[in-house]
N, CA and C atoms as a LAMMPS dump frame, in Angstrom:
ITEM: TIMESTEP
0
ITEM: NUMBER OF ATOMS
222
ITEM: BOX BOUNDS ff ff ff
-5.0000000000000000e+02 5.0000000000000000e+02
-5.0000000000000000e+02 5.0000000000000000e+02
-5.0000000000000000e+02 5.0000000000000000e+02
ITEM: ATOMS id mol type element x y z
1 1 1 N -2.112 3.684 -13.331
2 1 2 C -1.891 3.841 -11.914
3 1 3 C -3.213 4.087 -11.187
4 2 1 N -4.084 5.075 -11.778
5 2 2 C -5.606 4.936 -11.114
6 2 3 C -6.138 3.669 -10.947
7 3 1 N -6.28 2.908 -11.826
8 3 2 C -6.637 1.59 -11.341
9 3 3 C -6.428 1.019 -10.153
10 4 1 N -4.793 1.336 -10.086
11 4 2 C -4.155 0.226 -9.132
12 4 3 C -4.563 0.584 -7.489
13 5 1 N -4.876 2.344 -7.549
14 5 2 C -4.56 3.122 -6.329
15 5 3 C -6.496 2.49 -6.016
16 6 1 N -6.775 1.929 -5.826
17 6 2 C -8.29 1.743 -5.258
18 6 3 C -8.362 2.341 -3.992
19 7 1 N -9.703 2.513 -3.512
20 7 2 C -10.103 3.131 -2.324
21 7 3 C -9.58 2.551 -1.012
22 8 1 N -9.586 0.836 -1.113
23 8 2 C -8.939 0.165 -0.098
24 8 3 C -7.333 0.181 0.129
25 9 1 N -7.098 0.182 -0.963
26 9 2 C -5.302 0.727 -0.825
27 9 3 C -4.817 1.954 -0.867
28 10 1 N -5.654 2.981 -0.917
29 10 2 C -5.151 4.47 -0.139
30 10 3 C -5.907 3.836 0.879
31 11 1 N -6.713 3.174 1.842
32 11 2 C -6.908 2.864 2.954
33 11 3 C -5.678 2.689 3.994
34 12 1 N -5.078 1.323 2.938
35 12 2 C -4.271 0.656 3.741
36 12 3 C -2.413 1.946 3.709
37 13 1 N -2.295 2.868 2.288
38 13 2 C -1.418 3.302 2.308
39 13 3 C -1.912 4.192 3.916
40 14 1 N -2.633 4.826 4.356
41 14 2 C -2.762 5.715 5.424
42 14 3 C -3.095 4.937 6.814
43 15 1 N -2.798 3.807 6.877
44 15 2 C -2.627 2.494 8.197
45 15 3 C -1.239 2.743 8.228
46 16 1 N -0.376 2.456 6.893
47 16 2 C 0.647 2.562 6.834
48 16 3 C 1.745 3.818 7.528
49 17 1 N 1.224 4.773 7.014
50 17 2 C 1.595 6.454 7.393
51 17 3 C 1.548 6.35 8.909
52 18 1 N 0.392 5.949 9.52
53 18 2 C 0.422 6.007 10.907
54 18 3 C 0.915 4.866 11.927
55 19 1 N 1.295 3.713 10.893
56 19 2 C 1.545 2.597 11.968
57 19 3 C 3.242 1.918 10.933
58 20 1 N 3.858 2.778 10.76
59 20 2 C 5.17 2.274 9.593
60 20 3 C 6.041 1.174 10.734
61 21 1 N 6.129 0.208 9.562
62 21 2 C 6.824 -0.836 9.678
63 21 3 C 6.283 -1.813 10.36
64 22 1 N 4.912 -2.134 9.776
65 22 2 C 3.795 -3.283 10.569
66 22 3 C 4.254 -4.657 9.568
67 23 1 N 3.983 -5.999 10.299
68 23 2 C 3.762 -6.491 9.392
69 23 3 C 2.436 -6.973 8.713
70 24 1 N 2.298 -7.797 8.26
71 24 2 C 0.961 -7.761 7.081
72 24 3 C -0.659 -8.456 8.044
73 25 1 N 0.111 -9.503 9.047
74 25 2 C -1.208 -9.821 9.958
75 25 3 C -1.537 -8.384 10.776
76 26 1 N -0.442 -7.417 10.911
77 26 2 C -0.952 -6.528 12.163
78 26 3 C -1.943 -6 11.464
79 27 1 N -1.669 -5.75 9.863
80 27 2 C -2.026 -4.561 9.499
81 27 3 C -3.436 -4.632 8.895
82 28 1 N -3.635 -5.957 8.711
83 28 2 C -4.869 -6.581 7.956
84 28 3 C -5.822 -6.883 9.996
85 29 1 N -5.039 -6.853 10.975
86 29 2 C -6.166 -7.228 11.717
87 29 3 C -6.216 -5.478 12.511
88 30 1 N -5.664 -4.665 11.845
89 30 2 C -5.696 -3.157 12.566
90 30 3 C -6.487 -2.072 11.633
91 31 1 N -6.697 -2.999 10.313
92 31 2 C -8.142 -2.808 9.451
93 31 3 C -9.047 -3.714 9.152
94 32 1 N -9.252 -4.531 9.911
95 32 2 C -9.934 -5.38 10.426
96 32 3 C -10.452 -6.196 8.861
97 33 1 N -9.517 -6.657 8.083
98 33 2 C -9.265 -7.371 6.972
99 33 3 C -8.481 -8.427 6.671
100 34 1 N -9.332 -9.548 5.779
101 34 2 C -8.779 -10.302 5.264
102 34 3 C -7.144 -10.413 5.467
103 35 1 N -6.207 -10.947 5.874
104 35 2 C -4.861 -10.69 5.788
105 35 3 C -4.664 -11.544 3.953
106 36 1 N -5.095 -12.218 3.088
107 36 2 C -5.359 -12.675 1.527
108 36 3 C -5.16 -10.997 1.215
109 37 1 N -6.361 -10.713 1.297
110 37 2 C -6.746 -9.375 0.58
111 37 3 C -5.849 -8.056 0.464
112 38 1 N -5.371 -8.151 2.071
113 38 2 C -3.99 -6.956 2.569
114 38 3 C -2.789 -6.91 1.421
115 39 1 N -2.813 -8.582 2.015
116 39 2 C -1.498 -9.204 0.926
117 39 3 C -1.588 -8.932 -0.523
118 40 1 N -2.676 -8.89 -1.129
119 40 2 C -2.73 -8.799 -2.556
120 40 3 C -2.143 -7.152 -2.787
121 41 1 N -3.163 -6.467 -1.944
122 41 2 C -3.066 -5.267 -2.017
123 41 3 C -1.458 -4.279 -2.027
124 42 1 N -0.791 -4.925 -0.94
125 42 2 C 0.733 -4.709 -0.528
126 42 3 C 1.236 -5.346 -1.39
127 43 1 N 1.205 -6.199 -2.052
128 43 2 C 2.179 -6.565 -3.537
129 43 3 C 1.551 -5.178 -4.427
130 44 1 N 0.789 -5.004 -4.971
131 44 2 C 0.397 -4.213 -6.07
132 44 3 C 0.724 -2.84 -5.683
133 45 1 N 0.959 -2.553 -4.548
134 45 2 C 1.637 -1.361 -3.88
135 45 3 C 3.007 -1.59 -4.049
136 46 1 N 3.49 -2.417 -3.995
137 46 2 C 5.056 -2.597 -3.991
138 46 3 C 5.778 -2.499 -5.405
139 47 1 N 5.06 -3.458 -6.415
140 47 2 C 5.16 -2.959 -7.39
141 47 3 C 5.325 -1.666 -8.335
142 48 1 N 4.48 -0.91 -7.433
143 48 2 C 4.47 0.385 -8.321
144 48 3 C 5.286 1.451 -7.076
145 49 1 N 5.851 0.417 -6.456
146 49 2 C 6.883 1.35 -5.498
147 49 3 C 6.221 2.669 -4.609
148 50 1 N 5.328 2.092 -3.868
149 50 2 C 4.914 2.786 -2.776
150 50 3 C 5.012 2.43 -1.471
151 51 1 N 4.798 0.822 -1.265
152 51 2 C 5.396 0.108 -0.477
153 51 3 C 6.593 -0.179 -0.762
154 52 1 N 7.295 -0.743 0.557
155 52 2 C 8.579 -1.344 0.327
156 52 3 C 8.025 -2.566 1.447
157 53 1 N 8.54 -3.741 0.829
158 53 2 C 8.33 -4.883 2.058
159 53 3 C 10.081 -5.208 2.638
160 54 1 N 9.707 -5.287 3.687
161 54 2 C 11.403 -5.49 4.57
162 54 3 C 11.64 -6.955 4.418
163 55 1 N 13.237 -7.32 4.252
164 55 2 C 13.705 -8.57 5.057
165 55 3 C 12.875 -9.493 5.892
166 56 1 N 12.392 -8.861 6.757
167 56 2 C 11.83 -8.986 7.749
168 56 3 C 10.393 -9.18 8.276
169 57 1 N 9.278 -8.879 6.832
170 57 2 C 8.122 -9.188 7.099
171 57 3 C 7.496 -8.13 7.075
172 58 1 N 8.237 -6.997 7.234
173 58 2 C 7.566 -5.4 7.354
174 58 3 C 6.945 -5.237 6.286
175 59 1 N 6.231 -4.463 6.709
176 59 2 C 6.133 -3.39 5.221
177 59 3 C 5.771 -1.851 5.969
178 60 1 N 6.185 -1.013 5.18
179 60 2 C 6.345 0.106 5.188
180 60 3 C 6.201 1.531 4.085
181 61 1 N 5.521 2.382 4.305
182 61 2 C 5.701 3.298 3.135
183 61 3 C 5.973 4.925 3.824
184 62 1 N 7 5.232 3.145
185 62 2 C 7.551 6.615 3.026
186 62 3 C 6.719 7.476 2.316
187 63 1 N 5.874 7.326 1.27
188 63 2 C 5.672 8.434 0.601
189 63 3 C 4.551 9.164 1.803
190 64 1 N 4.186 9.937 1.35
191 64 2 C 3.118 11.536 1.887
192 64 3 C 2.421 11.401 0.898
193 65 1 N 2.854 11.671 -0.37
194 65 2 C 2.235 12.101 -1.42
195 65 3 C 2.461 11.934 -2.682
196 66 1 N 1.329 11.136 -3.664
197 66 2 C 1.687 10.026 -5.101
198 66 3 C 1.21 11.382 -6.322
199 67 1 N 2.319 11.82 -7.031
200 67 2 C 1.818 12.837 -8.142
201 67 3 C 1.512 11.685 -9.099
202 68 1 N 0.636 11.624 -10.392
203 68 2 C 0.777 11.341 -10.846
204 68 3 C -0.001 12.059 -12.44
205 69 1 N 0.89 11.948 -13.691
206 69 2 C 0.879 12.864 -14.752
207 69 3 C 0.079 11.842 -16.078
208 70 1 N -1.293 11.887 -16.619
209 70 2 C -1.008 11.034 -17.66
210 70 3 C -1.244 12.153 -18.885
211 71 1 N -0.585 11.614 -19.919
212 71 2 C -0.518 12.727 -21.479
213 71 3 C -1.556 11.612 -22.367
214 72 1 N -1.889 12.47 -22.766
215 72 2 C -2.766 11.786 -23.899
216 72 3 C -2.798 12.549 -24.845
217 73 1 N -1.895 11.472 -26.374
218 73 2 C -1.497 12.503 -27.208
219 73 3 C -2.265 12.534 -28.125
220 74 1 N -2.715 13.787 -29.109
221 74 2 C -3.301 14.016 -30.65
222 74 3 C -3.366 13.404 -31.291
């Protein structure tokens, strides 16, 4: 999951937080980015279920806050 969370996608998760339910041109030209790049980014978010993309073109994220636990065993 560290991998996935890069610096540009906690970017875009906190565009998100403040602008919920954009779609992907708003959100790539309201971080003044690639809308390719957004897009890649918002799949690999979705995947690991932080985004949700709407019906509709949205995307959107609910979370606040991503715990995440890794074990590394003996």
């Amino acid at each position: 999951m560290c991998a996935a969370l890069t610096p540009k996608r906690y970017e875009r998760l906190r565009a998100l937080r403040q602008t919920p339910e954009t779609g992907l041109r708003a959100l790539a030209r309201a971080l003044d980015r690639d809308v390719k790049r957004v897009h890649g980014d918002v799949v690999a978010l979705a995947e690991l279920e932080i985004v949700v993309r709407g019906a509709n073109g949205s995307v959107s994220s609910e979370s606040d806050e991503i715990i995440s636990t890794s074990r590394i065993a003996a």
